[in-house]
N, CA, C and O atoms as a Tinker XYZ file with bonds, in Angstrom:
   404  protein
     1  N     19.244000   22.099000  -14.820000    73     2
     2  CA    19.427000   21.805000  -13.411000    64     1     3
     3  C     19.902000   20.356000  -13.290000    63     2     4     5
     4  O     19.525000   19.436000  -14.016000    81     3
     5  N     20.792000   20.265000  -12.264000    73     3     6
     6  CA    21.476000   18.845000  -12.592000    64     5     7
     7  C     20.199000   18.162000  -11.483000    63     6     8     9
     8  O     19.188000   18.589000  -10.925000    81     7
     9  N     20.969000   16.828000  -11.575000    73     7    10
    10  CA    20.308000   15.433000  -10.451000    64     9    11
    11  C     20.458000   16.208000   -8.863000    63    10    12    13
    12  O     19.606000   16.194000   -7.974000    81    11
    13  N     21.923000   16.924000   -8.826000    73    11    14
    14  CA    22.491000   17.269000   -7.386000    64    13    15
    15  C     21.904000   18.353000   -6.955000    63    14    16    17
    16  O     21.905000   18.744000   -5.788000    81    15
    17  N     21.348000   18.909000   -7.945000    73    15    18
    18  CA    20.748000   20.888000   -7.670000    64    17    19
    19  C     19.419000   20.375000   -7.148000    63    18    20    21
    20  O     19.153000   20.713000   -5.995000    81    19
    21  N     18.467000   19.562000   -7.837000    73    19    22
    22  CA    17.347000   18.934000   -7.780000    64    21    23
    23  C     17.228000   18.701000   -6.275000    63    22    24    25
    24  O     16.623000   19.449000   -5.508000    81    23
    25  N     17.844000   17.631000   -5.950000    73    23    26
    26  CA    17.553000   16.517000   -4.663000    64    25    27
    27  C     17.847000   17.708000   -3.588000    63    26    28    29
    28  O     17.078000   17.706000   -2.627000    81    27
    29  N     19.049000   18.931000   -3.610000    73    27    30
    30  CA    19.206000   19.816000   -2.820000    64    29    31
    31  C     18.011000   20.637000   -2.372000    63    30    32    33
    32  O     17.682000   20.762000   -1.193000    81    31
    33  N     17.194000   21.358000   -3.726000    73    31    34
    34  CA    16.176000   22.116000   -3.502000    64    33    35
    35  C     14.984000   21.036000   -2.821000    63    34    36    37
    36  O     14.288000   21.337000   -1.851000    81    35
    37  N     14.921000   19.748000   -3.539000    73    35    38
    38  CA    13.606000   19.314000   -2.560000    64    37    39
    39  C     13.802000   18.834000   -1.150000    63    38    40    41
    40  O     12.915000   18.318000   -0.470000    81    39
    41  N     15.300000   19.093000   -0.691000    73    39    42
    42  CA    15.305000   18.838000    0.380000    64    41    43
    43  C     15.365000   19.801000    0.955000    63    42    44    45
    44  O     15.079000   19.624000    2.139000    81    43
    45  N     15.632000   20.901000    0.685000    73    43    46
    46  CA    15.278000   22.523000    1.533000    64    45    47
    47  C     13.783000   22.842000    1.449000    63    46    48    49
    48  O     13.148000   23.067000    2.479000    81    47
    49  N     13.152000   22.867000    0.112000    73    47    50
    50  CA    11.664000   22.939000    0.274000    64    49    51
    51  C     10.550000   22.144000    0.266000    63    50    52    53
    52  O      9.373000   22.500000    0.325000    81    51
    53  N     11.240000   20.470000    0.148000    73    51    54
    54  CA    10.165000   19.218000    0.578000    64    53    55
    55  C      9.789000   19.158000   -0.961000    63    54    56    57
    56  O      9.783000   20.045000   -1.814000    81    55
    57  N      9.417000   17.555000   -1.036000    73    55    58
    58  CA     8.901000   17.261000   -2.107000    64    57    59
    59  C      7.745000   17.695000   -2.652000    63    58    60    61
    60  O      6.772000   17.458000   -1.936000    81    59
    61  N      7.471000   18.334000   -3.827000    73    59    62
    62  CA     6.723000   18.551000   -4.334000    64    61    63
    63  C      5.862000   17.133000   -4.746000    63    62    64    65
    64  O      6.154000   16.153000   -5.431000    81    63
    65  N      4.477000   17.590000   -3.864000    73    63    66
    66  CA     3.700000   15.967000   -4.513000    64    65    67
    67  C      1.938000   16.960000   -4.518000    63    66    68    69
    68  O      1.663000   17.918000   -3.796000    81    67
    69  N      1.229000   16.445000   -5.344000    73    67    70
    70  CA    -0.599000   16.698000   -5.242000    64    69    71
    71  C     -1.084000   16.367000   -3.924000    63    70    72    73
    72  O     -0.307000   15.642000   -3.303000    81    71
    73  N     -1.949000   16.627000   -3.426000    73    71    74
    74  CA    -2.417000   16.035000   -2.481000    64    73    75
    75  C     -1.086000   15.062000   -1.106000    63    74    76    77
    76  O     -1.123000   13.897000   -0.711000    81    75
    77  N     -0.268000   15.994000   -0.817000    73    75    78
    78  CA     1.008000   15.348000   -0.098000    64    77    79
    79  C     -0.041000   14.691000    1.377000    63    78    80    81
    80  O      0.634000   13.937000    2.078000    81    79
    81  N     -1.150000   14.835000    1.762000    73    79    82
    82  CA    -1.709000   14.341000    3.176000    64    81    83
    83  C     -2.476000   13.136000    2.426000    63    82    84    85
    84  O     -2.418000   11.970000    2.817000    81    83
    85  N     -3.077000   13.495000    1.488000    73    83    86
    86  CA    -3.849000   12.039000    1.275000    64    85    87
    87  C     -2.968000   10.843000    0.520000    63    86    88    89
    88  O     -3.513000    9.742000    0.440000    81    87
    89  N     -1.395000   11.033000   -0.136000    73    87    90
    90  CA    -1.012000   10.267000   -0.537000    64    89    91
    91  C     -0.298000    9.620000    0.969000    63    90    92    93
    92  O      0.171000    8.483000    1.034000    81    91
    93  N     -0.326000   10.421000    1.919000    73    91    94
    94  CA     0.265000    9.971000    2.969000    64    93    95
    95  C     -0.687000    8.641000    3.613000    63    94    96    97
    96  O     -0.227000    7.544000    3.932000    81    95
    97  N     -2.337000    9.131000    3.717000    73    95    98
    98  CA    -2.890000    8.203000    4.211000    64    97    99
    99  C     -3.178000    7.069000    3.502000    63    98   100   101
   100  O     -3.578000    6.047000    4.059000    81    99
   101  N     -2.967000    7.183000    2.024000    73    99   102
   102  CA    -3.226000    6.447000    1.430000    64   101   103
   103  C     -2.065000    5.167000    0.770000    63   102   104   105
   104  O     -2.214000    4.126000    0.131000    81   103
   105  N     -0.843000    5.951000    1.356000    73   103   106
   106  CA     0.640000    4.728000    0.950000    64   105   107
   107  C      0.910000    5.355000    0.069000    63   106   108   109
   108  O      1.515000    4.646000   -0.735000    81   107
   109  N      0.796000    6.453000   -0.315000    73   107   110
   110  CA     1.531000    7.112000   -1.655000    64   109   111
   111  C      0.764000    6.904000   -3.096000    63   110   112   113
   112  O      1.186000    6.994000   -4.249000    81   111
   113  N     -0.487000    6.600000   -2.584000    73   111   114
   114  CA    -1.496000    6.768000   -4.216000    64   113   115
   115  C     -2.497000    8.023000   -3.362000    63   114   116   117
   116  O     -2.310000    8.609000   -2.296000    81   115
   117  N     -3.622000    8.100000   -4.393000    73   115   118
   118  CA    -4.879000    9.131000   -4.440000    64   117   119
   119  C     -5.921000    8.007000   -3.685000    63   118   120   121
   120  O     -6.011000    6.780000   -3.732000    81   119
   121  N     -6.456000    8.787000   -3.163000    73   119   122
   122  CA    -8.110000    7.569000   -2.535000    64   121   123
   123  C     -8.459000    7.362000   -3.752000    63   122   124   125
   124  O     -8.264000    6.188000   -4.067000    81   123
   125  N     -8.940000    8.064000   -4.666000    73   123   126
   126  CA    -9.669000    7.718000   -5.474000    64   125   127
   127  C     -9.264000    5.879000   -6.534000    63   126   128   129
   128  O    -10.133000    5.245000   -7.134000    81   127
   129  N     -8.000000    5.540000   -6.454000    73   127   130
   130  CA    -7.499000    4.588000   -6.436000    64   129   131
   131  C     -7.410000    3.605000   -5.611000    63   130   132   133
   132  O     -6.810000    2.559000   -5.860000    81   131
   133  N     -7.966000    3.848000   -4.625000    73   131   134
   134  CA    -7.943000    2.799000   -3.405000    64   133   135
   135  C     -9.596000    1.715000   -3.388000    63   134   136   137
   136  O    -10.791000    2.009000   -3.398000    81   135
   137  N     -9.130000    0.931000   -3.369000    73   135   138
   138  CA   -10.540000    0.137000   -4.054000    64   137   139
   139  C    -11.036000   -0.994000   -2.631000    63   138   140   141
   140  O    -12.030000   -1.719000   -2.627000    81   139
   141  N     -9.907000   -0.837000   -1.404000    73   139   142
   142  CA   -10.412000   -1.499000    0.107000    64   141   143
   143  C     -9.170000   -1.170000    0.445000    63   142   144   145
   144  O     -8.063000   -1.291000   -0.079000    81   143
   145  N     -9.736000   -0.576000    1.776000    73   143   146
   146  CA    -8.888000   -0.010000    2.870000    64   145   147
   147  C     -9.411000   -1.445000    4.128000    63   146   148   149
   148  O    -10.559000   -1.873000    4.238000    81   147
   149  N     -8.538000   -1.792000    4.697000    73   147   150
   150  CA    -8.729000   -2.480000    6.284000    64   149   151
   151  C     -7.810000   -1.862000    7.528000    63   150   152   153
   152  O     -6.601000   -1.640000    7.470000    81   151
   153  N     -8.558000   -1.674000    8.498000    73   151   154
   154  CA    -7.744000   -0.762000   10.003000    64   153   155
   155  C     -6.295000   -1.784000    9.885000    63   154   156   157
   156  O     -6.079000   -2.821000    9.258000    81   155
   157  N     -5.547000   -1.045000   10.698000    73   155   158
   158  CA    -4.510000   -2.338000   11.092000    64   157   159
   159  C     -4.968000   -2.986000   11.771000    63   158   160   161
   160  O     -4.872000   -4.131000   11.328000    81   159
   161  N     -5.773000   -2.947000   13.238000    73   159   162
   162  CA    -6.100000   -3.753000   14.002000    64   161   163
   163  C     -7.199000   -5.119000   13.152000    63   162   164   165
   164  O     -7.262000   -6.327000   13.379000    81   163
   165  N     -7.649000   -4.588000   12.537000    73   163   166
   166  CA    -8.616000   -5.662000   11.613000    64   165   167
   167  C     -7.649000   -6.554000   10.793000    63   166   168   169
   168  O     -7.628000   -7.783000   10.742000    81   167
   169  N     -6.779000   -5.571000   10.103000    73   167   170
   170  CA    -5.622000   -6.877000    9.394000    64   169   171
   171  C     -5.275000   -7.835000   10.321000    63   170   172   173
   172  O     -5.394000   -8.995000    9.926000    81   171
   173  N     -4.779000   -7.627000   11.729000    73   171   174
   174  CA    -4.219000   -8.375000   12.245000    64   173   175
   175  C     -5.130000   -9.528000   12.733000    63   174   176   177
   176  O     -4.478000  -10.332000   13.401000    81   175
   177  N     -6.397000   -9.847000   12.610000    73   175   178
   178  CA    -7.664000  -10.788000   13.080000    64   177   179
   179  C     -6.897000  -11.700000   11.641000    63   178   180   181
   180  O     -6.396000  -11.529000   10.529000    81   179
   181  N     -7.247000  -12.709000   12.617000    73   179   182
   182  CA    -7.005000  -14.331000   11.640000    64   181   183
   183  C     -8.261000  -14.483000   10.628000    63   182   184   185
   184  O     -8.207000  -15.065000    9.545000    81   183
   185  N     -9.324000  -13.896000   11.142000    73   183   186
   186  CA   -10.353000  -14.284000    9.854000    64   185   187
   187  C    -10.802000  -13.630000    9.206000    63   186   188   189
   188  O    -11.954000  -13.765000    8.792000    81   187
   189  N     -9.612000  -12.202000    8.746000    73   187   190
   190  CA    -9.759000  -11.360000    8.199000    64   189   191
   191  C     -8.733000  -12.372000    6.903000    63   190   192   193
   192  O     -9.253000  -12.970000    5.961000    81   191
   193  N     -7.371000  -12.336000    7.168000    73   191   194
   194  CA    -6.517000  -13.267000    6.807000    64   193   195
   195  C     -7.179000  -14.681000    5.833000    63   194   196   197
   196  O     -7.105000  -15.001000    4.647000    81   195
   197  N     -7.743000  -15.189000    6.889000    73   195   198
   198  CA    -8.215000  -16.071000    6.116000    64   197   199
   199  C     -9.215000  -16.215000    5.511000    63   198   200   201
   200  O     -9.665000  -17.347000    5.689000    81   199
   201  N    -10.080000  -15.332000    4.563000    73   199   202
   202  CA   -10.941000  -14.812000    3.754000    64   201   203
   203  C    -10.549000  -14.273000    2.779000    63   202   204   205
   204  O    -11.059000  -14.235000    1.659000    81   203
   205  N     -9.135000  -13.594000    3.352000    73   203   206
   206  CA    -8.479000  -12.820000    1.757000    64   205   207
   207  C     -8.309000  -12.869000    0.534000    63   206   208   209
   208  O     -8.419000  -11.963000   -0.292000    81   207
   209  N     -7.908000  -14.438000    0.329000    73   207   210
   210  CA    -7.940000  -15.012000   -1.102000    64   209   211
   211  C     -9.462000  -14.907000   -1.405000    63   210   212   213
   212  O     -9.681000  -14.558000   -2.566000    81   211
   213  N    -10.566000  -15.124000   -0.644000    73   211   214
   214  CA   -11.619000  -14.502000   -1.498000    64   213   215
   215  C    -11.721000  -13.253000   -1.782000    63   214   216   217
   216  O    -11.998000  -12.954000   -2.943000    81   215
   217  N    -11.519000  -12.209000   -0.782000    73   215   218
   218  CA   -11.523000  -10.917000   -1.409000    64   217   219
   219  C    -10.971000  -10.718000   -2.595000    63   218   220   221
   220  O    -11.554000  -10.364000   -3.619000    81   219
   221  N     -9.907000  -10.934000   -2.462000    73   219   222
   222  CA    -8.798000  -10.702000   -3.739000    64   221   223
   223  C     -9.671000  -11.389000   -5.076000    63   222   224   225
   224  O     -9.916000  -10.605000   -5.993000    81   223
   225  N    -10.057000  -12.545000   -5.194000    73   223   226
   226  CA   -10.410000  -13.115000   -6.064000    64   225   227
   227  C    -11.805000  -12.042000   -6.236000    63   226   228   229
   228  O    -12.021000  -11.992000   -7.447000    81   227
   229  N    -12.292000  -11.627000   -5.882000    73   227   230
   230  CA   -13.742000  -10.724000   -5.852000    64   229   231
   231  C    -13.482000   -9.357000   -6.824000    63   230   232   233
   232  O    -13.947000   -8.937000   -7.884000    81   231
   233  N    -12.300000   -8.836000   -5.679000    73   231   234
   234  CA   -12.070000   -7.575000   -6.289000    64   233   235
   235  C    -10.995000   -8.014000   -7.834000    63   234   236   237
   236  O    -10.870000   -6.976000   -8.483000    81   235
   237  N    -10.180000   -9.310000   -8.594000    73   235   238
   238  CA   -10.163000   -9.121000   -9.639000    64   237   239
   239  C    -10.612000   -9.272000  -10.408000    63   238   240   241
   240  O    -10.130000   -9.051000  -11.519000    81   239
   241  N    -11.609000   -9.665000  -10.225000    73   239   242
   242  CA   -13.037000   -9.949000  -11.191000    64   241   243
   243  C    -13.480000   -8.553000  -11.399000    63   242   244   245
   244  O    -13.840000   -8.308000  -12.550000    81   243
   245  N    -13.539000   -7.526000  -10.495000    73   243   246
   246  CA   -13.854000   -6.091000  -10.637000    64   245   247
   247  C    -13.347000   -5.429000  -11.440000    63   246   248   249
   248  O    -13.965000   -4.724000  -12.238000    81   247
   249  N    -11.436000   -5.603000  -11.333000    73   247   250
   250  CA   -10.734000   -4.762000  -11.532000    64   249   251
   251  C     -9.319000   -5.469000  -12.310000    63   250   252   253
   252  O     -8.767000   -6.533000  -12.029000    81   251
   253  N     -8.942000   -4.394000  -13.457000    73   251   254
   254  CA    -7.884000   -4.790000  -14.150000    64   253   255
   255  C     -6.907000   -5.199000  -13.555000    63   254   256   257
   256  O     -6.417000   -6.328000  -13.594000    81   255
   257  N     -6.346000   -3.651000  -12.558000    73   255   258
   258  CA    -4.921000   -4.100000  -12.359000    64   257   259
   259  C     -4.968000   -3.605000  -10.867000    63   258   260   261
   260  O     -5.523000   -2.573000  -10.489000    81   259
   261  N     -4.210000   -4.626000   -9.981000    73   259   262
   262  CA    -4.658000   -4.272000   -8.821000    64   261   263
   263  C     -3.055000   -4.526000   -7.993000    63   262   264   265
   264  O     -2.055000   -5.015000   -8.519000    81   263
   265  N     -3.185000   -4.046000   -6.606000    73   263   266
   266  CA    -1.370000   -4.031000   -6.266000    64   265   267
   267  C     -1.888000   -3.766000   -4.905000    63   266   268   269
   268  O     -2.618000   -2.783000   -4.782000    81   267
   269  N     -1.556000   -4.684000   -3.583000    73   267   270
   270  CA    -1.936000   -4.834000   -2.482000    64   269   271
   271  C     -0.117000   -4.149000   -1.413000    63   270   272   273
   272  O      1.043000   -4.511000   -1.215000    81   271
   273  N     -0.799000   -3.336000   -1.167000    73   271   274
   274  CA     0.512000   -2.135000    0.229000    64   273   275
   275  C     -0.016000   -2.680000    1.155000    63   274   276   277
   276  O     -1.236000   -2.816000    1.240000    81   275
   277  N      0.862000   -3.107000    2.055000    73   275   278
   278  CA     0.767000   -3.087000    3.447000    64   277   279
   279  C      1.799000   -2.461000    4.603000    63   278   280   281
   280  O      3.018000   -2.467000    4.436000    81   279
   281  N      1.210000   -1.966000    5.693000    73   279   282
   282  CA     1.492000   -1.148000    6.672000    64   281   283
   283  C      3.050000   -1.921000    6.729000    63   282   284   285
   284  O      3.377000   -2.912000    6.077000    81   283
   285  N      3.831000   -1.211000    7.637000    73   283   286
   286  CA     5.454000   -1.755000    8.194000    64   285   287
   287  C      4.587000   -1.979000    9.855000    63   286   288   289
   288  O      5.138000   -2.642000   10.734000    81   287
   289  N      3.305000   -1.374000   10.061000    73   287   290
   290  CA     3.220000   -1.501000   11.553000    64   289   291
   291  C      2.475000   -2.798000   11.904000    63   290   292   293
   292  O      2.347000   -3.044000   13.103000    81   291
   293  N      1.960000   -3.671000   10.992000    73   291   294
   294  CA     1.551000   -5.088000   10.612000    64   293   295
   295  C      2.668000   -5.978000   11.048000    63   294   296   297
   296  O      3.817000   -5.992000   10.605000    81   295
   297  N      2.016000   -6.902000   12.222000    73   295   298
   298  CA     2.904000   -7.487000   12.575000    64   297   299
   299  C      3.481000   -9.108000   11.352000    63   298   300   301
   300  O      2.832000   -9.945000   10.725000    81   299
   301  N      4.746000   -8.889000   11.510000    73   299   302
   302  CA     5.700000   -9.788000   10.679000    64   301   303
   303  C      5.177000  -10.669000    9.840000    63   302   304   305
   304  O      5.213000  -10.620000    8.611000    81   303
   305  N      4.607000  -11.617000   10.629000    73   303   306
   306  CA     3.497000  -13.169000   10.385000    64   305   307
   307  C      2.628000  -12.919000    9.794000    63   306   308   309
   308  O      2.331000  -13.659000    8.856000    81   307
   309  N      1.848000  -11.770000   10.089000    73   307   310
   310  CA     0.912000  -10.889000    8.704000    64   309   311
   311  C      1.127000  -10.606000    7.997000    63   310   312   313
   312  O      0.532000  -11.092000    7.036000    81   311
   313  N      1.893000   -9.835000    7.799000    73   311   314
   314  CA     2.612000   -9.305000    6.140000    64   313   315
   315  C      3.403000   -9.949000    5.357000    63   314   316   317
   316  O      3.880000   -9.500000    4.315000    81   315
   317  N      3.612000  -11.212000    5.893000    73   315   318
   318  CA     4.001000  -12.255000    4.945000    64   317   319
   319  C      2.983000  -13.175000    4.369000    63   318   320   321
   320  O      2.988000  -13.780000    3.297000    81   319
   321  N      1.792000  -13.127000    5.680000    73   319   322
   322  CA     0.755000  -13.822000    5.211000    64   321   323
   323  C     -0.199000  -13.215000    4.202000    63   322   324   325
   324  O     -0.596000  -13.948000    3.296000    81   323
   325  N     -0.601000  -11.985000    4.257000    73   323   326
   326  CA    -0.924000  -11.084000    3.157000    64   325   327
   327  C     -0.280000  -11.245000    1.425000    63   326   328   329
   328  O     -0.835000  -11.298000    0.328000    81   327
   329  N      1.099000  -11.284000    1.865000    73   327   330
   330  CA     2.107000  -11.033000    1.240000    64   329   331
   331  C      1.987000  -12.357000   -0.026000    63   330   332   333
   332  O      1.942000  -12.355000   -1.257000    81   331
   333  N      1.969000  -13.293000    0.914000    73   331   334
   334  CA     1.246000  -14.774000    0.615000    64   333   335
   335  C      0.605000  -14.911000   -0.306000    63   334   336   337
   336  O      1.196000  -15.074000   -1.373000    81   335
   337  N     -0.737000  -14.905000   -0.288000    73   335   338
   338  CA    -1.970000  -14.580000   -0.413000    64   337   339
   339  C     -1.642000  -13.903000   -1.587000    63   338   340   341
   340  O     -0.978000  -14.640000   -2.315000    81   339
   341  N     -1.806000  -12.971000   -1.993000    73   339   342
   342  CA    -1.834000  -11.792000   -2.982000    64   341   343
   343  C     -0.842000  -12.328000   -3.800000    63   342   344   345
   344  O     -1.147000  -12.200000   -4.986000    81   343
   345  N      0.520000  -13.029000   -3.573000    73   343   346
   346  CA     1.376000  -13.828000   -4.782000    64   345   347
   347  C      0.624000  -14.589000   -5.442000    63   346   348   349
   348  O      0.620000  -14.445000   -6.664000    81   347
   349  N     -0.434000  -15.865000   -4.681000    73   347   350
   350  CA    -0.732000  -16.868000   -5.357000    64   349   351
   351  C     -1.811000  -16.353000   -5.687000    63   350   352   353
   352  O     -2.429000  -17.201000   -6.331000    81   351
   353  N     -2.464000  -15.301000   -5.592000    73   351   354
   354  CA    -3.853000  -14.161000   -6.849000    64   353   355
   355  C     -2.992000  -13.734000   -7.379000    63   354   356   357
   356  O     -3.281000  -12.540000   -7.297000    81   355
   357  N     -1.287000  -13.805000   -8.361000    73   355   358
   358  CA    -0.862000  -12.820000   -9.143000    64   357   359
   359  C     -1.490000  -11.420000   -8.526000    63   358   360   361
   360  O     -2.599000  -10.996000   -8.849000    81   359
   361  N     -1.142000  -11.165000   -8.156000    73   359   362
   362  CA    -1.298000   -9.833000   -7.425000    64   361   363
   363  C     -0.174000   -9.033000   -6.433000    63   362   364   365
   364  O      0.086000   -9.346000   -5.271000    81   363
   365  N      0.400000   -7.957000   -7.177000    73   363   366
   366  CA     1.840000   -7.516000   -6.322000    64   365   367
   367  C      1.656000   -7.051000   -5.488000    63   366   368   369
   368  O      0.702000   -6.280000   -5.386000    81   367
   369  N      2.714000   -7.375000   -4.235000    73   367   370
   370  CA     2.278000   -6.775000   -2.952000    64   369   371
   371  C      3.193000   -5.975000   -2.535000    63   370   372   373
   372  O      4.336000   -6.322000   -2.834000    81   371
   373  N      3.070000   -4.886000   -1.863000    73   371   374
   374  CA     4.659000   -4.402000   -1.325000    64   373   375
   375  C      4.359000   -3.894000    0.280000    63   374   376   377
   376  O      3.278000   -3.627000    0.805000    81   375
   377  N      5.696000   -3.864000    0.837000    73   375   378
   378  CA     5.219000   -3.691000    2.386000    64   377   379
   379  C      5.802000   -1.750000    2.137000    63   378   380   381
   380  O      6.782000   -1.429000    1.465000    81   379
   381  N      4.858000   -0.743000    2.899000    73   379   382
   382  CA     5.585000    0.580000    2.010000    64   381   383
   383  C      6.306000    1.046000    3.477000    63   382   384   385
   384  O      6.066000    0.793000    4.657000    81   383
   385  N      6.919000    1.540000    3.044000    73   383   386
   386  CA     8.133000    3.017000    4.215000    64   385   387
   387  C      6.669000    3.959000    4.312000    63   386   388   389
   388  O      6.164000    4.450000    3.303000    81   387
   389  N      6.246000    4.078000    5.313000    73   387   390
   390  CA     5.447000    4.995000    5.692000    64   389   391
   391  C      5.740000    6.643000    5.610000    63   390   392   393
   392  O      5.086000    7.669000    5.423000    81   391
   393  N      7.470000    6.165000    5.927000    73   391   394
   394  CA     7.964000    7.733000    6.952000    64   393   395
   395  C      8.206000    7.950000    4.825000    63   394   396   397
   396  O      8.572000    9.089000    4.534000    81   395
   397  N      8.049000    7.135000    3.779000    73   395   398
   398  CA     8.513000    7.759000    2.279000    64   397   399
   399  C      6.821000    8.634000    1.832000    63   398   400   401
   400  O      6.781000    9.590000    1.057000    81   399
   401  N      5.502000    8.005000    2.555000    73   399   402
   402  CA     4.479000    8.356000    1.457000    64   401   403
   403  C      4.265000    9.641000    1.938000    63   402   404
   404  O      3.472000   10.390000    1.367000    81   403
């Protein structure tokens, strides 16, 4: 089956994924990988923000390898500030396509 037959069929019968609702709520991983969830409305509080570098520093003391998603519905100034944050913990961040998980 070529690349072109492929992308045709999953676009007539949708991507085949495990769990396609929870990778949705989850940005395109499993919960079981999700190690802190925050509401959007809570991201957007300044002293959520400005505590983060401790979180982060908390949870890599926990954890090997860690990779911080954030919403597209996070306003701008946040998700750079997040974005921020999580560079200077070596820690990759990505902002995800919602309408992809």
């Amino acid at each position: 089956m070529t690349d072109l037959d492929k992308k045709i069929l999953e676009s007539a019968h949708g991507e085949h994924r495990l769990n396609p609702d929870e990778q949705k709520r989850c940005f395109g991983t499993f919960a079981e990988r999700l190690v802190l969830s925050v509401l959007l409305a809570d991201a957007e509080n300044q002293t959520i923000l400005d505590n983060f570098d401790q979180v982060l520093q908390d949870l890599k003391a926990k954890y090997d390898s860690l990779s911080l998603k954030i919403s597209p519905k996070l306003s701008s100034a946040k998700q750079m500030g997040y974005m921020k944050i999580a560079q200077q913990a070596g820690i990759q961040a990505t902002i995800v396509n919602e309408a992809k998980c």
